[in-house]
C-alpha angles and dihedrals in degrees: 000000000000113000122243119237121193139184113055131140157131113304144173127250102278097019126129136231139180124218125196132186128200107211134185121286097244105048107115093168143118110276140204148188111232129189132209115190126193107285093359130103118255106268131192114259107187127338123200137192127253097256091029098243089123125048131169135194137201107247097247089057107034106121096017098064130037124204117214138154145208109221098188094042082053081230137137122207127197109181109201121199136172089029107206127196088253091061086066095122136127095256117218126183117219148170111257122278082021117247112214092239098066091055106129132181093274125219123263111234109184128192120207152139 
C-alpha cells in the first residue's frame, strides 16, 4: 500500500514547513524522506532508524531539516526550515532503502519569491 505524504506547499526563501507521511501498520523499517526535482533523479533527503536514535542528512539540508517519527501514530515527520529555492522538489517518504510498492504520490513543496 503506497504511503501518504502531506504538507507540502508553496513557500517563500527562509520559511519553514512541516511534512508528514502515513505509512503502513506493520512497517517496522527504517524510513526516509526522498526528493525528485524537475529534470533531476529522485535523491534521498534524510533516513532514520526504526526507534530514531539514528538519524542521517544529505549534505545541502543537514542542520536545516530534521527527520522523526511516531512509531505508535504509524507517522514520519521531515521539518524543513530555512526553504531554500533549491528544496523545490516533489518530496516522497520510504522505507529505507525504498521498496517500489510504498511509492505515493509525494507532496510539492515549491520554493519561491
Amino acid at each position: 500500500v503506497p504511503f501518504v505524504e502531506s504538507g507540502g506547499g508553496l513557500a517563500q526563501p527562509g520559511d519553514s514547513l512541516r511534512l508528514s507521511c502515513v505509512v503502513s501498520k506493520d512497517v517496522v523499517l527504517d524510513m526516509g524522506w526522498f526528493r525528485q526535482a524537475p529534470g533531476k533523479e529522485r535523491e534521498s533527503v534524510a533516513i532514520i532508524n526504526y526507534t530514531g536514535s539514528r538519524t542521517a542528512y544529505l549534505d545541502s539540508v543537514k542542520g536545516r531539516f530534521t527527520i522523526s517519527r511516531n512509531n505508535a501514530k504509524n507517522t514520519l515527520f521531515l521539518q524543513m526550515n530555512s526553504l531554500k529555492s533549491d528544496d523545490t522538489a516533489v518530496y516522497y517518504c520510504n522505507t529505507n532503502p525504498p521498496r517500489a510498492g510504498f511509492w505515493g504520490q509525494g507532496t510539492q513543496v515549491t520554493v519561491s519569491s
